[in-house]
N, C-alpha and C positions, 0 to 999 in steps of 0.2 A: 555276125562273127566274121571276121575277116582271116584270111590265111598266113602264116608265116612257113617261110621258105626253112623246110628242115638242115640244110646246108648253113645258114645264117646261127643257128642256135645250138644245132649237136655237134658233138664230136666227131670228126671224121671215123674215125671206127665204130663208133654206135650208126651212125648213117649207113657203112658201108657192110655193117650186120645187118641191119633193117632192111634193107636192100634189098637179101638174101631172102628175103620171105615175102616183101612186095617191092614190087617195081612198077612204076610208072604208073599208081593207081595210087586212088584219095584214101587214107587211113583215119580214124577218129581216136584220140589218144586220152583217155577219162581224167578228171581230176581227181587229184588222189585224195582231197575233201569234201567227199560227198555229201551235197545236203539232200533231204527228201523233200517231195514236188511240194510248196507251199508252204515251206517252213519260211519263209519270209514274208511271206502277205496273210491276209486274214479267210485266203480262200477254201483251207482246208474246212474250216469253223462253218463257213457258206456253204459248203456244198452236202458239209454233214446235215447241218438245222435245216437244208432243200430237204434233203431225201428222207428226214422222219419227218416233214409235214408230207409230203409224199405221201410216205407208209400211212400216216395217222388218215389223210383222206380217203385214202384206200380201204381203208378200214371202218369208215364211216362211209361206205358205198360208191365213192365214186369209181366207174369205172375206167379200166389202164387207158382206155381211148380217149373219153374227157381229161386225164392228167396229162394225157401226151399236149394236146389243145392249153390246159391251162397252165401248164409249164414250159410250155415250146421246146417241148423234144418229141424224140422219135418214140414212137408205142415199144421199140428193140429197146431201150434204155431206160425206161419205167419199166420194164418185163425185170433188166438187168434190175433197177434200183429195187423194189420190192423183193427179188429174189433175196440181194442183200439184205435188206434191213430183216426180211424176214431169219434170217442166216443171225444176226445180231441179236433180236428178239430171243430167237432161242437158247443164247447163250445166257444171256440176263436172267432166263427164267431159272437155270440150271443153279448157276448163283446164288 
């Protein structure tokens, strides 16, 4: 991402409002069409179908140590994904 100079594109009184609350310091300004992480690529789909073979080997014994090993992550994010899925599971069951 590259930078554009806010003097080039605001309005001198929007800039010289802006000013008034930062100066001289990087601001990050959101897009007002928000999309959410992965609604453009197939990874949200990926990473859901990881973490229930995740839960489901987990649940067939293997332990969080060997899934850290057999999915190349850390033992802290199999702790986190099982927490989830197990979080999921119980919602389903309620259902």
């Amino acid at each position: 991402m590259s930078y554009i100079k806010a003097e080039d594109i605001l309005p001198e009184e929007l800039l010289k409002k802006i000013q008034q609350y930062v100066n001289v310091r990087l601001i990050y300004i959101p897009c007002v069409e928000k999309r959410e992480w992965g609604s453009g690529t197939d990874s949200r789909e990926f990473f859901r179908e990881r973490n229930e073979r995740i839960f489901e080997d987990f649940l067939a014994g293997t332990r969080p140590q060997e899934l850290a090993l057999l999915y190349a992550l850390s033992e802290k994010s199999i702790q986190r994904i099982l927490r989830e899925q197990r979080a999921v599971a119980s919602i389903k069951e309620v259902c």
